[in-house]
C-alpha positions in Angstrom: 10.1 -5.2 10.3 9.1 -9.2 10.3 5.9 -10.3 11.4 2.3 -8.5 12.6 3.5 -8.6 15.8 6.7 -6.3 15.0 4.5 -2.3 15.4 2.2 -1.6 18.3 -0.9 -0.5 17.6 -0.2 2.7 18.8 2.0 3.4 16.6 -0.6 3.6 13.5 -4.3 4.4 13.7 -5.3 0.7 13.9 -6.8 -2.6 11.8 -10.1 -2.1 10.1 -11.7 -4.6 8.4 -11.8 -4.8 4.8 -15.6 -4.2 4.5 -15.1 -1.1 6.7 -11.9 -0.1 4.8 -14.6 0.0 1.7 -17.3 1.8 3.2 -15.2 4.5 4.4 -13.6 4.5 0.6 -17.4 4.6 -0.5 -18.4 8.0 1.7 -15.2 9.8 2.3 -13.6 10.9 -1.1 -10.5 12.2 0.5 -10.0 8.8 2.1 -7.3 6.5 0.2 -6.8 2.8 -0.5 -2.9 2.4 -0.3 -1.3 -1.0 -1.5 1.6 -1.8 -0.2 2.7 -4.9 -1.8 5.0 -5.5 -4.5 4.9 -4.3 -8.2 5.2 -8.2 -8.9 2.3 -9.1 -7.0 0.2 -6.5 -8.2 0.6 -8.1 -11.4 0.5 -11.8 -11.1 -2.0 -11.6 -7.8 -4.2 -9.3 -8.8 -5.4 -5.5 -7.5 -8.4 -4.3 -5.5 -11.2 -3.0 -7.7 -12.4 0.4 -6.8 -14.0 1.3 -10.4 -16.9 1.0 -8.7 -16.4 4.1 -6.7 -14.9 5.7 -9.7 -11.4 5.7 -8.1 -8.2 3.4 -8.1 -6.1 3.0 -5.6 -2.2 4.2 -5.2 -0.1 1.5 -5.7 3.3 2.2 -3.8 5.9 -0.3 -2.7 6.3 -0.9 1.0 9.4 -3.8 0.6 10.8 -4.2 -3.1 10.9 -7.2 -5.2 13.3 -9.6 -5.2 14.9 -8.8 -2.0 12.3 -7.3 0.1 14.4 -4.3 1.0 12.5 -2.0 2.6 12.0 0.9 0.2 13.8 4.1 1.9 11.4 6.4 -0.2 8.2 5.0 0.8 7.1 8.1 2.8 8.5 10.7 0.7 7.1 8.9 -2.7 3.4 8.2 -1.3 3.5 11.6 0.4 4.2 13.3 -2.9 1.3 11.2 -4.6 -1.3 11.7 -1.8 -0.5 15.3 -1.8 -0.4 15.6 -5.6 -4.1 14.0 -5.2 -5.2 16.6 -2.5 -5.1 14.2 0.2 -4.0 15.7 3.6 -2.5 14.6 6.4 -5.7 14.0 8.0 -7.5 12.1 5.6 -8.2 7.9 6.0 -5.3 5.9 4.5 -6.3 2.3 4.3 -2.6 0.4 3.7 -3.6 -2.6 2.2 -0.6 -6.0 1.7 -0.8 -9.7 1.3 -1.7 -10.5 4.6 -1.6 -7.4 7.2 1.6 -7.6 7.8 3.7 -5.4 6.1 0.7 -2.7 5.2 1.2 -2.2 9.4 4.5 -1.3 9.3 3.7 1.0 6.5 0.8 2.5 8.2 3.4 2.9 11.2 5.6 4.7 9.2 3.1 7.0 7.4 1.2 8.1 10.9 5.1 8.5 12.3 5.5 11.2 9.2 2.7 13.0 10.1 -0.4 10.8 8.8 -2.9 11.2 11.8 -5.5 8.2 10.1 -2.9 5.6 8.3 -5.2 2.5 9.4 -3.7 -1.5 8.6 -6.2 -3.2 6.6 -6.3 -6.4 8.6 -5.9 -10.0 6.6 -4.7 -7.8 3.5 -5.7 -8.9 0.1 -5.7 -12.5 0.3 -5.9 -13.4 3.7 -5.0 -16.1 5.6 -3.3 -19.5 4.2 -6.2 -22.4 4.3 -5.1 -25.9 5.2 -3.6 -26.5 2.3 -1.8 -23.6 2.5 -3.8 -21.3 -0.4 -4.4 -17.7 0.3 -7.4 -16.0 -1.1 -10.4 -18.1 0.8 -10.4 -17.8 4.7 -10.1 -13.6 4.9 -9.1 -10.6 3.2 -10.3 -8.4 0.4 -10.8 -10.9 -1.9 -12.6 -13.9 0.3 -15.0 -11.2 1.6 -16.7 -10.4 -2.2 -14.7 -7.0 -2.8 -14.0 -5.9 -6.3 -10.7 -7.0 -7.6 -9.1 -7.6 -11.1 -5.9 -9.8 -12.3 -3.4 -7.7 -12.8 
């Protein structure tokens, strides 16, 4: 699963926005901010910021580092966490990644399991390479003023 263009949109509830993904986060307390990317990048990158909300959100492998694999537990493992959290099947999932790419797939996956709301955060957490090819300043959680931390 390479590439945006890889999971129709009906196959997962759709892209929001990242300002939408955090209003919804900000009114709904069953709804859940899930990123997707690797435990390398949450580290070295940096993590979205929802102390303000008083929450965090579930960190949960789509594709594991080095090798990218896609993880063959994803939906079992982040089932068991969202249920262990009293989320339901119904609830909003926000899958958050790097870019939008692979947080689509995993929405596609999660709404395939049974997830009715697994929504893509479009442009991901850093967005968009500029012209110079950095990440972090054109789109995305962190070029639209959302809270984040360094890992």
């Amino acid at each position: 699963m390479s590439g945006i263009q890889s999971v129709p949109a009906a196959h997962y509830a759709g892209d929001v926005s990242p300002q939408e993904a955090w209003r919804v986060l900000s009114e709904n307390s069953k709804a859940q901010l899930i990123d997707v990317r690797t435990t390398a990048e949450w580290q070295f990158v940096g993590l979205p910021d929802l102390s303000p909300l008083g929450r965090r959100p579930l960190l949960a492998e789509w594709q594991m580092y080095p090798d990218m694999a896609v993880n063959p537990d994803f939906t079992s493992e982040t089932g068991a966490a969202l249920g262990a959290a009293g989320v339901g099947k119904d609830a909003p999932l926000f899958l958050l990644c790097r870019s939008g790419v692979r947080s689509r797939s995993a929405a596609a996956a999660l709404n395939a399991d049974g997830y009715s709301a697994a929504y893509n955060v479009a442009n991901g957490f850093e967005g968009d390479g500029d012209a110079e090819g950095h990440r972090g300043s054109q789109n995305g959680w962190k070029a639209v003023g959302l809270p984040w931390r360094q890992g």
